[in-house]
DRENVOPA-633502 format. One record per atom (N, C-alpha, C, O, CB): x, y, z. Coordinates in steps of 0.02 Angstrom, whole numbers, padded with zeros to 5 digits, always signed. Glycine has a CB too. Layout:
<atoms>
XYZ;...
</atoms>
This chain:
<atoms>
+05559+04151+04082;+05493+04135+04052;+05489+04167+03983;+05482+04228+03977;+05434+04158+04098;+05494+04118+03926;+05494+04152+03871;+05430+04188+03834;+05384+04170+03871;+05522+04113+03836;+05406+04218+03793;+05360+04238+03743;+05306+04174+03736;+05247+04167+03754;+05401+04255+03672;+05367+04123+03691;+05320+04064+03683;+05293+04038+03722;+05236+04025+03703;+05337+04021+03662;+05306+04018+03778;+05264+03991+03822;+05213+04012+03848;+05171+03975+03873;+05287+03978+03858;+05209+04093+03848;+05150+04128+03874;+05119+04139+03856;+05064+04143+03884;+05144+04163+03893;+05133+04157+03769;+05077+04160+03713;+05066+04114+03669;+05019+04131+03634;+05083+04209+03675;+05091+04058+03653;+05092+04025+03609;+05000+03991+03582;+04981+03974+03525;+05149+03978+03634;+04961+03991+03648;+04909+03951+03652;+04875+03992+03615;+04847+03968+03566;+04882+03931+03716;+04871+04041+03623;+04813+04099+03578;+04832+04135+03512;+04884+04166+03502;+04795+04166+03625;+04774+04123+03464;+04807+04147+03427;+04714+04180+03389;+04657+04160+03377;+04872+04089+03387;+04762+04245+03386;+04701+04304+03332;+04681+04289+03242;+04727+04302+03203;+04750+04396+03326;+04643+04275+03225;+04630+04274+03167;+04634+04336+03134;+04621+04385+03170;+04578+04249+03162;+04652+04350+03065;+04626+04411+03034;+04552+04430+03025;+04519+04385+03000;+04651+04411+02975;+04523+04478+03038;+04451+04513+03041;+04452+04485+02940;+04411+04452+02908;+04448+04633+03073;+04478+04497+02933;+04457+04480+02869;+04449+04426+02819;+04428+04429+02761;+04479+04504+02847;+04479+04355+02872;+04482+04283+02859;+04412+04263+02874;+04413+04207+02899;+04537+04243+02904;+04361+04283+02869;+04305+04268+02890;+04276+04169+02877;+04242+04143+02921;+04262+04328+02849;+04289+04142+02835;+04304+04089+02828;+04337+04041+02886;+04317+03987+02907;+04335+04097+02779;+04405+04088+02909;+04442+04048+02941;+04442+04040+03033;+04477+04011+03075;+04501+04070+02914;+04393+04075+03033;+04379+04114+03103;+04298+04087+03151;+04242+04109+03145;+04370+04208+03076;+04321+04038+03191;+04281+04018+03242;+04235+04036+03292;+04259+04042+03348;+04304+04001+03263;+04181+04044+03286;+04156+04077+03354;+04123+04026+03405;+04078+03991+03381;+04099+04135+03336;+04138+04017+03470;+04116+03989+03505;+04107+04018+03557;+04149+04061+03569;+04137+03949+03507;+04048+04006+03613;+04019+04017+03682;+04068+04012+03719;+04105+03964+03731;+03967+03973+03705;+04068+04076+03743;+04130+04070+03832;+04081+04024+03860;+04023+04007+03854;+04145+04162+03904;+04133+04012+03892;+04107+03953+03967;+04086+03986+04024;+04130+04009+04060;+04171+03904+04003;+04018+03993+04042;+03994+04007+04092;+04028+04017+04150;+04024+03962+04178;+03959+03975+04097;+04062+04059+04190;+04076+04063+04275;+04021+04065+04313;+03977+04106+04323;+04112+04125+04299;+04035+04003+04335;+03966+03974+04389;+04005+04015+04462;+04066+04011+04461;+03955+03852+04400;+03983+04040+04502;+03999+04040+04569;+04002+03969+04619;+03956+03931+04635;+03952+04085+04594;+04057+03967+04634;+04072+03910+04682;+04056+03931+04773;+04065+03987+04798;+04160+03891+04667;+04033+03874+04807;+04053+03913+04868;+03984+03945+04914;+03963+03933+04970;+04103+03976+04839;+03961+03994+04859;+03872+04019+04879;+03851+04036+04835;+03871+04034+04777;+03851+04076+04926;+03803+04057+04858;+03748+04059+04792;+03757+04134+04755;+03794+04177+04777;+03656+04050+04823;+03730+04139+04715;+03743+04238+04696;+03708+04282+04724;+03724+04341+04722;+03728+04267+04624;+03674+04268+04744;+03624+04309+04828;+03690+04317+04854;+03729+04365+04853;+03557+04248+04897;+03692+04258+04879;+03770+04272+04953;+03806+04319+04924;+03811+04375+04948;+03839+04197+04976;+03837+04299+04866;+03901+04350+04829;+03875+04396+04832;+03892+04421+04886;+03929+04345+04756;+03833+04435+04802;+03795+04509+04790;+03795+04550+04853;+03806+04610+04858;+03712+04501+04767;+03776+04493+04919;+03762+04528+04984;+03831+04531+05010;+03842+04577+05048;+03708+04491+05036;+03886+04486+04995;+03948+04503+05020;+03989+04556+04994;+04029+04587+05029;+03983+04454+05019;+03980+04567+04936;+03999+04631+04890;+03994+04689+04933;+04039+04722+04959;+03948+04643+04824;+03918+04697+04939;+03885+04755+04977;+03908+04770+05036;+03936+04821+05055;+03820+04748+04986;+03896+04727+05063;+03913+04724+05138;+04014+04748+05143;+04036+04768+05197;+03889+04622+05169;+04059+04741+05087;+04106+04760+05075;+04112+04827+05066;+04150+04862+05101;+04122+04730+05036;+04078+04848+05023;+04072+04919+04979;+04053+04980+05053;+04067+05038+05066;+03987+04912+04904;+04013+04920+05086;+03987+04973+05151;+04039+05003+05208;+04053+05060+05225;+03931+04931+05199;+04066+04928+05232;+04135+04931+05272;+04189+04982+05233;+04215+05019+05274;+04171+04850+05276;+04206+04990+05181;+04251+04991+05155;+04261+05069+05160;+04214+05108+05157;+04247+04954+05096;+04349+05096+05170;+04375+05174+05187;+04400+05201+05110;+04447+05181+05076;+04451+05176+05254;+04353+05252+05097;+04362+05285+05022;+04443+05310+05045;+04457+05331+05102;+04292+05364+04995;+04483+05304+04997;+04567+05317+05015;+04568+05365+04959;+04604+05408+04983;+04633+05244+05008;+04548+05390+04887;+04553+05435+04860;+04507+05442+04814;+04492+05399+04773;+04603+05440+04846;+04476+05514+04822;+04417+05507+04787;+04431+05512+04716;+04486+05516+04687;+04368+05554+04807;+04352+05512+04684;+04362+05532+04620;+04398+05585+04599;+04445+05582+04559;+04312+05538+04596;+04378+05631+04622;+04442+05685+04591;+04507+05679+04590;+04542+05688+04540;+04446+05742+04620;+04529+05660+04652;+04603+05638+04661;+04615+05580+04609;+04675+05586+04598;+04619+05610+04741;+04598+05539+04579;+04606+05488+04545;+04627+05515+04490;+04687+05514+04475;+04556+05447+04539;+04581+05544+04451;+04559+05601+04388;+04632+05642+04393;+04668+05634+04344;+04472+05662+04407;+04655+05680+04438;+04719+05733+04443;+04754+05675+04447;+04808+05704+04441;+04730+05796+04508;+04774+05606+04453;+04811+05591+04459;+04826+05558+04390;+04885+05558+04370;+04810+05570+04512;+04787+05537+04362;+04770+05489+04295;+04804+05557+04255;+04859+05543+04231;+04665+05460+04274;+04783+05629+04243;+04801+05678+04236;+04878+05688+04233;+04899+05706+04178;+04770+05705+04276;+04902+05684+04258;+04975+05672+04279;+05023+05637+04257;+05079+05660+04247;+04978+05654+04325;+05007+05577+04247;+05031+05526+04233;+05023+05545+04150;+05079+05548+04125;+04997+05462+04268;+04977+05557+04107;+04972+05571+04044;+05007+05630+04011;+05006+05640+03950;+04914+05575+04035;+05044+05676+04067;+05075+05734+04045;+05143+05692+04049;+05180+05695+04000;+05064+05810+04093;+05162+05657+04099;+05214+05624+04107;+05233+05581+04049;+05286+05587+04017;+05206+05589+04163;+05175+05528+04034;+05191+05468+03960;+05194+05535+03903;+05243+05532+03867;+05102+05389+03934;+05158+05584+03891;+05169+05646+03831;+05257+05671+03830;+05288+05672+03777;+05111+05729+03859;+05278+05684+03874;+05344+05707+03886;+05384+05660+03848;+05421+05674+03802;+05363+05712+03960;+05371+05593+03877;+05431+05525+03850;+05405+05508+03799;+05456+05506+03764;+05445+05452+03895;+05368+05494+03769;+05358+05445+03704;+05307+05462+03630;+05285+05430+03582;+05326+05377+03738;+05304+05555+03666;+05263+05574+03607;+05294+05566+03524;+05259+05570+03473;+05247+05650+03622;+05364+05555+03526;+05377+05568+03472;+05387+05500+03427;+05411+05506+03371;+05430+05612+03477;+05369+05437+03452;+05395+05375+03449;+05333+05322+03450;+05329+05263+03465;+05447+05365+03508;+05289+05367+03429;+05242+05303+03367;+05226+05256+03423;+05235+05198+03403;+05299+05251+03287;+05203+05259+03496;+05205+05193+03543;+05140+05156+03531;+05093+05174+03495;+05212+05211+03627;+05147+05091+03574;+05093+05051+03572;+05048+05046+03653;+05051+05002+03695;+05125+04978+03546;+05011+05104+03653;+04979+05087+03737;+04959+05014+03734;+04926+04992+03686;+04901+05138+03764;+04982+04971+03795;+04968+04899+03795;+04940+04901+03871;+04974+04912+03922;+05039+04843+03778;+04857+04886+03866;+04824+04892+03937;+04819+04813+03926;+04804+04779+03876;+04742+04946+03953;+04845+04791+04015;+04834+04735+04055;+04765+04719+04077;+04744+04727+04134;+04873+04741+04110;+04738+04702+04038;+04650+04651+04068;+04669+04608+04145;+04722+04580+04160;+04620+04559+03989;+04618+04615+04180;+04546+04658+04167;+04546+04728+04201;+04508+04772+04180;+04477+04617+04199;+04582+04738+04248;+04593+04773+04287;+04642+04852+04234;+04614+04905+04220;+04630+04721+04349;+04672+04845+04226;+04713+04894+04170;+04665+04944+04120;+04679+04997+04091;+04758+04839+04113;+04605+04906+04122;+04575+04933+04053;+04546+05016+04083;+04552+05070+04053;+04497+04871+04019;+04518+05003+04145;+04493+05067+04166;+04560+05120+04158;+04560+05172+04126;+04462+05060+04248;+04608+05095+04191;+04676+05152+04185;+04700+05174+04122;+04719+05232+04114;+04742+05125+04214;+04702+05131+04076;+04701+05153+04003;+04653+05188+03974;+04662+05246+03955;+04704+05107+03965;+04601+05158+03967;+04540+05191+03950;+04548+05289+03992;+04514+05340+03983;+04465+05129+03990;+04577+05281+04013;+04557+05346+04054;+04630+05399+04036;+04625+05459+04027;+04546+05323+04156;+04689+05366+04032;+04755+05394+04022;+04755+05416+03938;+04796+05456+03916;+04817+05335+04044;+04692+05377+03889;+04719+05390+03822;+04685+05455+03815;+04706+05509+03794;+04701+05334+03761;+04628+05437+03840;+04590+05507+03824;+04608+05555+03858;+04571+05604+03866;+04522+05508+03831;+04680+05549+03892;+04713+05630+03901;+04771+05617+03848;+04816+05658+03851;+04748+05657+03993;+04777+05572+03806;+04847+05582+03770;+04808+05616+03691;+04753+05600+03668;+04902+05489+03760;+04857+05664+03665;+04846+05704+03619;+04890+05685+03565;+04875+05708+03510;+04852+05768+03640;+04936+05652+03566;+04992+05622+03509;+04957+05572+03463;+04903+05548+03481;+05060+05579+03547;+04985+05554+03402;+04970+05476+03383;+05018+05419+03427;+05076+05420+03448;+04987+05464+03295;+04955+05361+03431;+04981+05306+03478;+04938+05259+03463;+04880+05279+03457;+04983+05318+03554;+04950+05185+03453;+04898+05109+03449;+04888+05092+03506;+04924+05107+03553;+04924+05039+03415;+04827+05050+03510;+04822+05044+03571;+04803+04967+03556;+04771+04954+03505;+04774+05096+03609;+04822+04919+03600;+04814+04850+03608;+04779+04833+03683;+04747+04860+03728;+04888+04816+03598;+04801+04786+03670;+04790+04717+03769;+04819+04677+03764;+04842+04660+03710;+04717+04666+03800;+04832+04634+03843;+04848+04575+03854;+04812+04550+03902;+04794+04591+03944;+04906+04568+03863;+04799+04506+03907;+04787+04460+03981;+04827+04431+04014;+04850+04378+03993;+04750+04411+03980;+04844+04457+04069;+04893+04424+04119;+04852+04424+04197;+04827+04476+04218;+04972+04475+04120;+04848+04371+04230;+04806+04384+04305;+04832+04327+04321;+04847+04276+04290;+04715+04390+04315;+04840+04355+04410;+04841+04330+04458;+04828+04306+04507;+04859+04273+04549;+04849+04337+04462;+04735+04338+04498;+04715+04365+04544;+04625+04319+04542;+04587+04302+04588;+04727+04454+04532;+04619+04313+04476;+04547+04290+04469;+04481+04334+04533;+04469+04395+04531;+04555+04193+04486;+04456+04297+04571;+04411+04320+04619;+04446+04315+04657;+04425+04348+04704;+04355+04296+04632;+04488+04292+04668;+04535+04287+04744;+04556+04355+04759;+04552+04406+04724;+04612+04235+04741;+04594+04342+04848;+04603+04410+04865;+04653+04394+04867;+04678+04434+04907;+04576+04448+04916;+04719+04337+04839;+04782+04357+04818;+04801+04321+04775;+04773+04269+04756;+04828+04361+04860;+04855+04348+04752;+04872+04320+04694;+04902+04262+04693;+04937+04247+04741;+04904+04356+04664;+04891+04208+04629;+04920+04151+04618;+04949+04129+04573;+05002+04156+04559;+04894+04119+04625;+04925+04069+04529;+04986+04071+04463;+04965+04113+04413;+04904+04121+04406;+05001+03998+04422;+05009+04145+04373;+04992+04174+04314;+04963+04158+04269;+04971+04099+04258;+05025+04188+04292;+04932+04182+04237;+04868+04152+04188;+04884+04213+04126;+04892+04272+04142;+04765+04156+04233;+04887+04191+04057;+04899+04224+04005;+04856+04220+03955;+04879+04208+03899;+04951+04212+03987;+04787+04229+03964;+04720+04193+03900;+04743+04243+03849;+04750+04213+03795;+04612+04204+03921;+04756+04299+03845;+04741+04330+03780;+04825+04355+03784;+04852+04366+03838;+04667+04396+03774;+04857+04362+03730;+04914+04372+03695;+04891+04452+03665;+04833+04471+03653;+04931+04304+03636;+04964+04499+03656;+04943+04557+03631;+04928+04549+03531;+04974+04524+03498;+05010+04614+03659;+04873+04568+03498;+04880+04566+03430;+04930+04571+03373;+04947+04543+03321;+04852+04598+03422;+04947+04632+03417;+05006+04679+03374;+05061+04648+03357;+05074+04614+03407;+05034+04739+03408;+05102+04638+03316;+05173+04639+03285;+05190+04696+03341;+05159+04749+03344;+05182+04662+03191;+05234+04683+03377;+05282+04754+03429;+05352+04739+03420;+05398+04758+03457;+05270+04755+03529;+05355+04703+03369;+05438+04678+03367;+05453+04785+03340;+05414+04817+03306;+05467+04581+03273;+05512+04810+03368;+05545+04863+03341;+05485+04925+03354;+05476+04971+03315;+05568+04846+03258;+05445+04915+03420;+05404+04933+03441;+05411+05000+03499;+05467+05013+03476;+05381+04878+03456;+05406+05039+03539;+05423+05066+03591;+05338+05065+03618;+05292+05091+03588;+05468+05138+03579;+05334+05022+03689;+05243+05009+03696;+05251+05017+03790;+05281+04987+03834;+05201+04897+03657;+05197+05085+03784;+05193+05092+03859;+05129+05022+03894;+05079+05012+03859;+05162+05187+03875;+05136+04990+03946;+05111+04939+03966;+05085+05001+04029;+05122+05038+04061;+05163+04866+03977;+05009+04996+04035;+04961+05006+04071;+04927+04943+04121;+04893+04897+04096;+04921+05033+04026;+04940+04948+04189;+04894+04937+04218;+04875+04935+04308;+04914+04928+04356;+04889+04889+04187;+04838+04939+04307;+04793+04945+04377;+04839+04962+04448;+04840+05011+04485;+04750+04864+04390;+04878+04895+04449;+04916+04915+04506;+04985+04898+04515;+04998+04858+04471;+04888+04893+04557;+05037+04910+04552;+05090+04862+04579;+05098+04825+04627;+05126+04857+04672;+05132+04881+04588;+05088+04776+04640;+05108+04737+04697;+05176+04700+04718;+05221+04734+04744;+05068+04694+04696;+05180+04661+04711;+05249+04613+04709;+05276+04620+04649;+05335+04602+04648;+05240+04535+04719;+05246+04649+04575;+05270+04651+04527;+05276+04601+04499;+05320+04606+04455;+05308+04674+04528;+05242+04525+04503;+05262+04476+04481;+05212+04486+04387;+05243+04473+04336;+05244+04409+04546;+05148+04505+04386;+05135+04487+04330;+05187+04556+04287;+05217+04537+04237;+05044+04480+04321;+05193+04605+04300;+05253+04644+04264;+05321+04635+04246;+05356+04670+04209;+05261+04686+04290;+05335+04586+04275;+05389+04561+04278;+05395+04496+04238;+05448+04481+04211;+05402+04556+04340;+05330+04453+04236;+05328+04416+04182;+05321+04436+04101;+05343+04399+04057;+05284+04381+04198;+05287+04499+04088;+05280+04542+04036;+05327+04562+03997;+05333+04565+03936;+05259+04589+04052;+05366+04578+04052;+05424+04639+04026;+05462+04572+04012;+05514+04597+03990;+05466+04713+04091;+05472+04512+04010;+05512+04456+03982;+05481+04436+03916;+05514+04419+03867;+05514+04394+04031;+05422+04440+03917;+05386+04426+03868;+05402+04466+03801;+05426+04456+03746;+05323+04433+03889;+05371+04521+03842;+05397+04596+03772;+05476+04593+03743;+05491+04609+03685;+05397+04696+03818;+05516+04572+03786;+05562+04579+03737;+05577+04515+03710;+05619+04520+03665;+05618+04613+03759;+05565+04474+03718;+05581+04401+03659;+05522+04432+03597;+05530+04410+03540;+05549+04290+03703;+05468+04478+03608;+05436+04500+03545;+05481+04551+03501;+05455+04576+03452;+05368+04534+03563;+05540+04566+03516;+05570+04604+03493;+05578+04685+03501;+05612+04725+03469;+05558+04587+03450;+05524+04696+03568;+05512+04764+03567;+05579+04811+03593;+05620+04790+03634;+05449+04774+03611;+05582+04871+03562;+05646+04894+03572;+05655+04957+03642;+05708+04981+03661;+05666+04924+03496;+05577+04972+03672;+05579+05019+03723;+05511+04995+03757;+05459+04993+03724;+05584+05099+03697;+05515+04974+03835;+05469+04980+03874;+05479+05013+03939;+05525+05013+03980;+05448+04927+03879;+05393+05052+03932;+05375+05080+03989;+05318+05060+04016;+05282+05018+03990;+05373+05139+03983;+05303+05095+04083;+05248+05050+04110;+05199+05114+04170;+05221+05166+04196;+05296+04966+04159;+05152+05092+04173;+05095+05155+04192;+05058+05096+04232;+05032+05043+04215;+05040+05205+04114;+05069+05132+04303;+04999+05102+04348;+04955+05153+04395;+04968+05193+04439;+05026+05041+04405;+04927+05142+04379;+04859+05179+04425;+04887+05199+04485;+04898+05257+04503;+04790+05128+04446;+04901+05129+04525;+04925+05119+04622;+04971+05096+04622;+04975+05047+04586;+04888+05073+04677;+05036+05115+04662;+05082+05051+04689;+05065+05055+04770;+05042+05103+04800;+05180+05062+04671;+05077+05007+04788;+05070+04957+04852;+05133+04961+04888;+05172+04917+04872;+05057+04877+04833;+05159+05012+04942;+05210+05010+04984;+05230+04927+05027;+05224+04909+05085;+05190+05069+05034;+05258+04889+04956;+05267+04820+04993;+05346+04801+05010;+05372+04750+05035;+05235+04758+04944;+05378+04874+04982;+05424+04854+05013;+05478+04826+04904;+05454+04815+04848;+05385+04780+05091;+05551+04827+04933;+05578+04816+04870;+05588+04730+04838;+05602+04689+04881;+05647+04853+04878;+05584+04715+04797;+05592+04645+04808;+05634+04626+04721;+05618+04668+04679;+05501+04602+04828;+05677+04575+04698;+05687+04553+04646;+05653+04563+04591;+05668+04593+04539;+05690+04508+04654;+05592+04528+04611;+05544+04531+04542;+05503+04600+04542;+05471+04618+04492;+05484+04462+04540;+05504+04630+04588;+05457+04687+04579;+05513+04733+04540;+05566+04757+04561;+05421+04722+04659;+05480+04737+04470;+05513+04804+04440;+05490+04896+04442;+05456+04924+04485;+05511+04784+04368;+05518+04922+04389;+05551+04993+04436;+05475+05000+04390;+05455+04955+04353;+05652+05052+04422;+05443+05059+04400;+05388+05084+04370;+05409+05144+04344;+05451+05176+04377;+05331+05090+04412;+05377+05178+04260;+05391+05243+04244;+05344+05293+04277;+05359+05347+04303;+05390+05250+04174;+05286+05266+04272;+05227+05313+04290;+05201+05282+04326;+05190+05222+04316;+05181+05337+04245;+05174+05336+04414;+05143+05299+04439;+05089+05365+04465;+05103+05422+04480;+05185+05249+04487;+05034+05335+04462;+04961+05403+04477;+04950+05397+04563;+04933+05447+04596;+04857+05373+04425;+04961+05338+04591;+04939+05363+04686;+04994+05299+04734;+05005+05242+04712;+04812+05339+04714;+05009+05314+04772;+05057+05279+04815;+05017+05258+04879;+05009+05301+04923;+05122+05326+04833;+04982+05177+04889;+04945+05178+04950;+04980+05124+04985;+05029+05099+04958;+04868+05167+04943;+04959+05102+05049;+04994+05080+05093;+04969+05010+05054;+04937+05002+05002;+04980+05103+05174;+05005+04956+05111;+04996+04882+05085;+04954+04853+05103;+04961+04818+05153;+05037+04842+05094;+04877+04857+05058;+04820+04859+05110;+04785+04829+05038;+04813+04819+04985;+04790+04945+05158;+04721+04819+05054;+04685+04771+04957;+04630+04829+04973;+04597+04844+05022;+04636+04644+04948;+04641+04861+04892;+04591+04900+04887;+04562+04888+04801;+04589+04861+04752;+04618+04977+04912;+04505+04918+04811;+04479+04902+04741;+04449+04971+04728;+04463+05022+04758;+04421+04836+04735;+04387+04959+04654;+04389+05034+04615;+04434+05041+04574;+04491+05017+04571;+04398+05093+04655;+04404+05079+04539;+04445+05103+04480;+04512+05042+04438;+04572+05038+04423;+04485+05177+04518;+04452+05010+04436;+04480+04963+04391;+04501+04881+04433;+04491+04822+04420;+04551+05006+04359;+04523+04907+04470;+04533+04844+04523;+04470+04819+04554;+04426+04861+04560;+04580+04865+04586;+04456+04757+04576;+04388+04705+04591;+04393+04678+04679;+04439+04667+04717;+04397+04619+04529;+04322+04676+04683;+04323+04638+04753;+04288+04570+04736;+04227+04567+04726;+04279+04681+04817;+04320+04528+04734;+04307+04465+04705;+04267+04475+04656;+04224+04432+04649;+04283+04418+04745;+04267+04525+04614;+04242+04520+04529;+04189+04590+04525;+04158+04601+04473;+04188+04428+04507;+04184+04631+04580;+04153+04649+04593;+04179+04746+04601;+04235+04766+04618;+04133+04599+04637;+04133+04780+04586;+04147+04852+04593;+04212+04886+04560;+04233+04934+04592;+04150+04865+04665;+04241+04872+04513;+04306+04882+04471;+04281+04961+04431;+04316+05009+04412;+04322+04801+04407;+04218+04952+04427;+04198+05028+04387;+04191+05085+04422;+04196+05142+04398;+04132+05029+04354;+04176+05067+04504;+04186+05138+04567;+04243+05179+04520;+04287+05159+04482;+04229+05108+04671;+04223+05247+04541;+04278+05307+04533;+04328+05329+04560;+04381+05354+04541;+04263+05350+04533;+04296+05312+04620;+04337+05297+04686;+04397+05244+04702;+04409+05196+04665;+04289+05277+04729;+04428+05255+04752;+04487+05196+04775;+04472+05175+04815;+04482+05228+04845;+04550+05205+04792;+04446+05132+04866;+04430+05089+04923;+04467+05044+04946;+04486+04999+04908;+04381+05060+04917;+04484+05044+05006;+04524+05005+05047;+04477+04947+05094;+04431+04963+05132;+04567+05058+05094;+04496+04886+05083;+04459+04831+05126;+04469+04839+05190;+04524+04835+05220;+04476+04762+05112;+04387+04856+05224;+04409+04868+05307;+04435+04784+05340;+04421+04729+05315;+04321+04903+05362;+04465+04793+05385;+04521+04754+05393;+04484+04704+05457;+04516+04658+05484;+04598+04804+05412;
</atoms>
């Protein structure tokens, strides 16, 4: 799966082409299915069931960790933190403000996951900004699972020319070894193979800002 195909559709204007630069209305996400009463009360009714697996603090020492770890490897090498939307942003957001080096920081959009509770085809709306050709760019995000959207990335990044990647997730998911699941540099908590949300991760769109880690009672 090359670069082009994944990014080709989107493309960033310069902030300073003001002329050349479009603004139009996102498209509404209607809820399908029930109404947003229902959704709101199924949320809840989730959040209630649901077994706190590591609290805030533990999250925090672990996010902690992981930032002494990316300081060790890549302080000296000018990197590009690249957080994975939507889910990634909390883990980044939280890993920079323990990093003390100079470093850029970008995004991408890659999901699998939409509101669903598993994943499906890959979806690539937003492309990273940056030029990373001759780049060294740690890739942040949320979790590991099968490794499939990381694994589409790390193909991506290098047809951009980048010359060193690493990669930072919050959780990996004991699912076991597989082809596409690649190796991780940094990883902040190791939970069983179970759907949990918090801290960045969603219950069908829902509670991603908890501090907490939560596991779906089963």
């Amino acid at each position: 799966m090359g670069s082009a195909a994944i990014f080709s559709h989107v493309a960033r204007g310069s902030s300073n082409d003001k002329e050349s630069i479009r603004y139009t209305a996102a498209p509404t996400r209607r809820l399908t299915g029930m109404g947003r009463s229902e959704a709101i009360e199924e949320a809840l009714a989730a959040l209630k069931s649901a077994r706190e697996i590591c609290t805030e603090t533990q999250v925090a020492a672990a996010i902690t960790r992981m930032a002494e770890a990316v300081t060790q490897v890549v302080q000296h090498d000018n990197p590009v933190v690249l957080a994975v939307m939507r889910g990634g942003v909390f883990t980044a957001t939280e890993l920079c403000r323990r990093l003390t080096f100079p470093y850029q920081f970008d995004f991408v959009h890659g999901t699998r996951y939409g509101d669903l509770l598993t994943g499906g085809e890959l979806n690539w709306p937003v492309p990273p900004s940056a030029n990373l050709a001759g780049r060294t760019v740690v890739v942040v995000d949320d979790i590991l699972d099968r490794g499939l959207t990381l694994h589409a990335l790390y193909e991506a990044l290098q047809q951009l020319g980048v010359v060193a990647i690493y990669s930072a997730v919050l959780v990996s998911k004991a699912v076991g070894v597989s082809a596409s699941r690649p190796e991780v540099d940094f990883v902040g908590l190791n939970v069983d193979d179970v759907y949990v949300f918090g801290c960045g991760m969603d219950y069908k769109g829902y509670w991603r800002g908890l501090p907490s880690l939560f596991s779906l009672a089963s």
